[in-house]
Backbone as CSV, one residue per row, in Angstrom:
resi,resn,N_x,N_y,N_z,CA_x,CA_y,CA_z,C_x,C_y,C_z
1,UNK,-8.563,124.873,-75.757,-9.759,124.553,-76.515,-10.939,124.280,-75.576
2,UNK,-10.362,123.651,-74.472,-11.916,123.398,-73.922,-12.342,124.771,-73.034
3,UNK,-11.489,125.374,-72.459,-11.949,126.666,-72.087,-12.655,127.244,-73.113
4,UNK,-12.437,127.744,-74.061,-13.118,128.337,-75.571,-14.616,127.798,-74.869
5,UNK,-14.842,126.322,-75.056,-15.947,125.800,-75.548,-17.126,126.103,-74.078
6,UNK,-16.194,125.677,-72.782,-16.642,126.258,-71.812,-17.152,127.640,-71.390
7,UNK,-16.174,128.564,-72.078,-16.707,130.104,-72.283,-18.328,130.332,-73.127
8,UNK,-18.178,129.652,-74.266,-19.561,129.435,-75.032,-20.497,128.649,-74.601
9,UNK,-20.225,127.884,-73.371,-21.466,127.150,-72.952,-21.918,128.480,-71.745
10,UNK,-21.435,129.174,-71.216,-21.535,129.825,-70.278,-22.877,131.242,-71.175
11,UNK,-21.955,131.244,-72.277,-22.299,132.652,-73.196,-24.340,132.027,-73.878
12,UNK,-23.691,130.516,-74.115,-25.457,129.937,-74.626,-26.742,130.063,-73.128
13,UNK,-25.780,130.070,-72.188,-26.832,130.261,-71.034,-27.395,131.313,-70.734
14,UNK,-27.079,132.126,-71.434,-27.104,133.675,-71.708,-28.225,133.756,-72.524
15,UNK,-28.290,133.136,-73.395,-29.038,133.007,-74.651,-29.850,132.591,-74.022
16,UNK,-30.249,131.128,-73.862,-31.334,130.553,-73.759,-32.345,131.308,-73.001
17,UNK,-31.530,132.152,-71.588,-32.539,132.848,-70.627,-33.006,133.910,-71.628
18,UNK,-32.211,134.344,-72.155,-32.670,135.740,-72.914,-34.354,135.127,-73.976
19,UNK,-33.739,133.786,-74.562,-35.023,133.187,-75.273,-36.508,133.536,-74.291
20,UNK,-36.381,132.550,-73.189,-37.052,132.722,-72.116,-38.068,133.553,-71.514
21,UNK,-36.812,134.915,-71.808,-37.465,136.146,-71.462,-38.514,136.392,-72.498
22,UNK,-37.893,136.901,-73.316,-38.912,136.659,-74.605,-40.295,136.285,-74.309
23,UNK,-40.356,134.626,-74.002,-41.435,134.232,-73.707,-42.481,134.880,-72.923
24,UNK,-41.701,134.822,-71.873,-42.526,135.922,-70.532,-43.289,136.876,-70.517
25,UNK,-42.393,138.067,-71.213,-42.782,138.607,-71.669,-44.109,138.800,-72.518
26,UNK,-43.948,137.950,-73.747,-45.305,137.720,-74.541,-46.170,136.917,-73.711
27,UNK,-45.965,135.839,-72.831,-46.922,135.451,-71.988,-47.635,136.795,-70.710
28,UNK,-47.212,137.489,-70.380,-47.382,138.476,-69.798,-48.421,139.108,-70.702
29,UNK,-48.492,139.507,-71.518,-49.512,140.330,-72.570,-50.475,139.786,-72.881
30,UNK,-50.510,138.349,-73.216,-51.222,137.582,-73.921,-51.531,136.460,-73.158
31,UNK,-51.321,135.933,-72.142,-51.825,135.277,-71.301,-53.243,135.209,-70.278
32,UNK,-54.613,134.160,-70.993,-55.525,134.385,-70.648,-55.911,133.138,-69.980
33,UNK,-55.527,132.002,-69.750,-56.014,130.816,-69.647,-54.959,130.629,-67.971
34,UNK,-55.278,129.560,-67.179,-54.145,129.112,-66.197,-53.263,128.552,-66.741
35,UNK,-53.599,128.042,-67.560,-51.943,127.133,-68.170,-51.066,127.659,-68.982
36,UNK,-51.685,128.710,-69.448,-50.714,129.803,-70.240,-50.275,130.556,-69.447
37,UNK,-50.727,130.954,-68.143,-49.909,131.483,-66.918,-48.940,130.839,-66.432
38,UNK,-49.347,129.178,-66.374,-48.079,128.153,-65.666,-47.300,128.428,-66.507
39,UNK,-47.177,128.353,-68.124,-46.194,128.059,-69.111,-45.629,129.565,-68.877
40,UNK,-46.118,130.792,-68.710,-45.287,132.188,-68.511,-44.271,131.564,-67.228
41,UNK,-44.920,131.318,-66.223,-44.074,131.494,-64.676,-43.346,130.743,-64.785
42,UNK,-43.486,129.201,-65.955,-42.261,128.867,-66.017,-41.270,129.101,-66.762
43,UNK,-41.649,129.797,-67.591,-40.311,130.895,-68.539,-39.952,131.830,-67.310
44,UNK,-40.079,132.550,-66.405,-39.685,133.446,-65.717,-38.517,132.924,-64.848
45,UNK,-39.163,131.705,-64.380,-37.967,131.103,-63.661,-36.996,130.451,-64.509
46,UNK,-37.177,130.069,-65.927,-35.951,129.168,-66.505,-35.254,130.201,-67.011
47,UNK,-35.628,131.344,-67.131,-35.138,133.075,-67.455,-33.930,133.463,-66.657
48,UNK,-34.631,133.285,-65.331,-33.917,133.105,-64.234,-32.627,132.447,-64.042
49,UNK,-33.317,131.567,-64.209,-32.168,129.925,-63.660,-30.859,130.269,-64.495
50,UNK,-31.533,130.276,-65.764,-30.180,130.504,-67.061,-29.449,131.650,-66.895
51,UNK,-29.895,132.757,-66.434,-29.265,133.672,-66.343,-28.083,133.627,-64.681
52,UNK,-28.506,133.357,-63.715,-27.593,132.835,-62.512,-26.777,131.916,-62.882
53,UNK,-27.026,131.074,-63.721,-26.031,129.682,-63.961,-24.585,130.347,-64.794
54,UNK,-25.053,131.239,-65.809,-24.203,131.444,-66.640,-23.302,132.732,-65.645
55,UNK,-24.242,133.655,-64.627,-23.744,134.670,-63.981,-22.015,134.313,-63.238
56,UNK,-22.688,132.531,-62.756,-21.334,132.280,-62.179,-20.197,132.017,-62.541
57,UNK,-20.101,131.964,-63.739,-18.753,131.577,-64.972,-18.457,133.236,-65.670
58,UNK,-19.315,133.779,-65.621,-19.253,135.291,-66.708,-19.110,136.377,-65.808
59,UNK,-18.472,137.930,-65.658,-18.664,138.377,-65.477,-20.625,139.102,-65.377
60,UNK,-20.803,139.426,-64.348,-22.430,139.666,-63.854,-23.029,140.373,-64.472
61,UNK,-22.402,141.825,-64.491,-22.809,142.858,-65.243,-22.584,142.496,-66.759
62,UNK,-21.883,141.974,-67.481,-21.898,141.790,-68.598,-22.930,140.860,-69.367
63,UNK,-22.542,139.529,-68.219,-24.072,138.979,-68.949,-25.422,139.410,-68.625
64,UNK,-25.588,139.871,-67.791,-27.029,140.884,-67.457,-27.181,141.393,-68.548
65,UNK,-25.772,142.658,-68.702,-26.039,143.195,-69.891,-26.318,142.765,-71.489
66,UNK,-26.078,141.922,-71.590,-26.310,140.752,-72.811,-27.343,140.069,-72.945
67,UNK,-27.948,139.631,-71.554,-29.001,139.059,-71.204,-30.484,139.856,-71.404
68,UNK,-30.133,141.027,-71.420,-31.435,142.343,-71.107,-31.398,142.922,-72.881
69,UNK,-30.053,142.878,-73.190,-30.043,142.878,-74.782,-30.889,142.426,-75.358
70,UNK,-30.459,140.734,-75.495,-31.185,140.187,-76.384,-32.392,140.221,-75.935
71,UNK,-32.673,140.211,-74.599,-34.341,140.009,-74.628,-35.018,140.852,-75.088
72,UNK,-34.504,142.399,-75.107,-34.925,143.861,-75.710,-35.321,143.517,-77.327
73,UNK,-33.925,142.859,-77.867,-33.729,142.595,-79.341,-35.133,141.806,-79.692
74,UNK,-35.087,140.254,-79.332,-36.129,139.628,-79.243,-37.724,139.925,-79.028
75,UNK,-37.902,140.449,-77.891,-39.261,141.105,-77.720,-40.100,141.746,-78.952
76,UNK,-38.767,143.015,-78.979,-39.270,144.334,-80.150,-39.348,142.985,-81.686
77,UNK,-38.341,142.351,-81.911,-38.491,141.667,-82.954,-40.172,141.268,-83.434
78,UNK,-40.331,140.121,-81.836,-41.773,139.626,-81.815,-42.621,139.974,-81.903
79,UNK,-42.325,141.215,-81.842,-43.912,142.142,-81.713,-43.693,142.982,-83.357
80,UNK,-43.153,143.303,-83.661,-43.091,143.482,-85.386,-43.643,142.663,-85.958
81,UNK,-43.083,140.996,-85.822,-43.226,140.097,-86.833,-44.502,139.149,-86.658
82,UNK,-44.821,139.341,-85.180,-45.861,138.547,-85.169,-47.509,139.184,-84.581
83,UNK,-47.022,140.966,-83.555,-47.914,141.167,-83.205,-48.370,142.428,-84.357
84,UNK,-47.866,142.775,-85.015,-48.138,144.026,-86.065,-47.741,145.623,-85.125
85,UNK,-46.767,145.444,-84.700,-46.338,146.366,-83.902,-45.685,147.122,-84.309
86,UNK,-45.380,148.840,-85.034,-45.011,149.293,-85.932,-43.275,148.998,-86.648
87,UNK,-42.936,149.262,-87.363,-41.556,148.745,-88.188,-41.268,150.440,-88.554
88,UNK,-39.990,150.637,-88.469,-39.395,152.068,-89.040,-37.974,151.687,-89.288
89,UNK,-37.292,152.690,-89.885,-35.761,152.370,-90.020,-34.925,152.644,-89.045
90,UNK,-35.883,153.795,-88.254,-35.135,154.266,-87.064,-34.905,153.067,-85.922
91,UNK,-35.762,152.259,-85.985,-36.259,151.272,-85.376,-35.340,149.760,-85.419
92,UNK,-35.166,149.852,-86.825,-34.324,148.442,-87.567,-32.945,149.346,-87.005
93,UNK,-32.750,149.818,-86.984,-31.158,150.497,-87.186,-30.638,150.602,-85.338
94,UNK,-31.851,151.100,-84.829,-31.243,150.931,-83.331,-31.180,149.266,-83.017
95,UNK,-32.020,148.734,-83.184,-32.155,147.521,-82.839,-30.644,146.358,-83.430
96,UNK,-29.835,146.856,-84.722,-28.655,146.479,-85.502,-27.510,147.343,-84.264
97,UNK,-28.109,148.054,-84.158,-26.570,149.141,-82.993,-26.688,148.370,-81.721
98,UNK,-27.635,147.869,-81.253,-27.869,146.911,-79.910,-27.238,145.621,-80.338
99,UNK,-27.220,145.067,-81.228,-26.950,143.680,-81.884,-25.217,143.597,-81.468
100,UNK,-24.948,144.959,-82.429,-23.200,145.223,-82.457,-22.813,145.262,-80.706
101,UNK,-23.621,146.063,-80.074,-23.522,146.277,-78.883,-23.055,145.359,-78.053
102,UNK,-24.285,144.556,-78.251,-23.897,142.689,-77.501,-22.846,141.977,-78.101
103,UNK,-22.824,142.158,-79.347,-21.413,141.331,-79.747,-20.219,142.387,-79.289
104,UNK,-19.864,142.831,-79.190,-19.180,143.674,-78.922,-18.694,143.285,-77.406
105,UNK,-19.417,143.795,-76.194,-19.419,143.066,-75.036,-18.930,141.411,-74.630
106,UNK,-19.270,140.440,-75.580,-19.103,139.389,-75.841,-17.496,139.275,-76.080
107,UNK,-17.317,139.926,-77.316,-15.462,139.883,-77.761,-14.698,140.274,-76.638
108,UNK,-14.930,141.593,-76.095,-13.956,141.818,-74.721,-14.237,140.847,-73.604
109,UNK,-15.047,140.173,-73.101,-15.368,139.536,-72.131,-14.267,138.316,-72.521
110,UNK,-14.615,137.632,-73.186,-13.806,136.673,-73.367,-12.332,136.854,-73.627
111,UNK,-11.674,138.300,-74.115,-10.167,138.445,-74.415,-10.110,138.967,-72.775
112,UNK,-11.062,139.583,-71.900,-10.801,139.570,-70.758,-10.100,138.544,-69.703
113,UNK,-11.095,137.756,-70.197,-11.390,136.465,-69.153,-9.834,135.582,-69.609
C-alpha cells in the first residue's frame, strides 16, 4: 500500500510540473509587465523542479513523456477556453487519443515498476 501511494506521489509530480508548464507557456505569450515575467520564470523552474523530482522515482522517458502530454493537453485546452483559439472535432478527438495515451503509459509504468 504505501508503495501504491508513493508511486502516485511520484506520478502528481508529474502533474503539477505539467500544470506549471501550462503556465509558462501562457506567460510566454502574454507576458508584458516584470512581474509577470518573474511569475513566468518562476513556473519554468517549478516546471522544472517537478519534473526532475518525480524523474528520480519514475522511469525518465515516461514521465517526460507524460509530462510533455499533459502540458500539450493543457496548453491547447487554454487557448480554446480562454484565448478563443479555434475548436474542431478533429481537434477534441486528438486531444481524447493523447489523454488515453498518457493514461495508458501510466498503467504499464506502474505494472512495470
Amino acid at each position: 500500500m504505501k508503495e501504491e501511494f508513493l508511486m502516485w506521489k511520484h506520478w502528481f509530480s508529474v502533474i503539477y510540473g505539467a500544470i506549471f508548464e501550462i503556465s509558462w507557456v501562457v506567460g510566454f505569450k502574454h507576458a508584458t509587465t516584470w512581474w509577470e515575467w518573474g511569475l513566468t520564470a518562476i513556473a519554468v523552474y517549478l516546471s522544472f523542479y517537478f519534473l526532475v523530482t518525480a524523474s528520480r522515482h519514475l522511469p525518465a522517458g515516461t514521465a517526460y513523456a507524460v509530462f510533455v502530454g499533459l502540458g500539450t493537453l493543457g496548453t491547447t485546452t487554454v487557448g480554446m477556453l480562454l484565448f478563443g483559439e479555434a475548436v474542431s472535432l478533429l481537434k477534441i478527438g486528438l486531444i481524447l487519443l493523447l489523454l488515453v495515451g498518457i493514461g495508458g503509459l501510466q498503467t504499464v509504468t506502474e505494472k512495470e515498476a
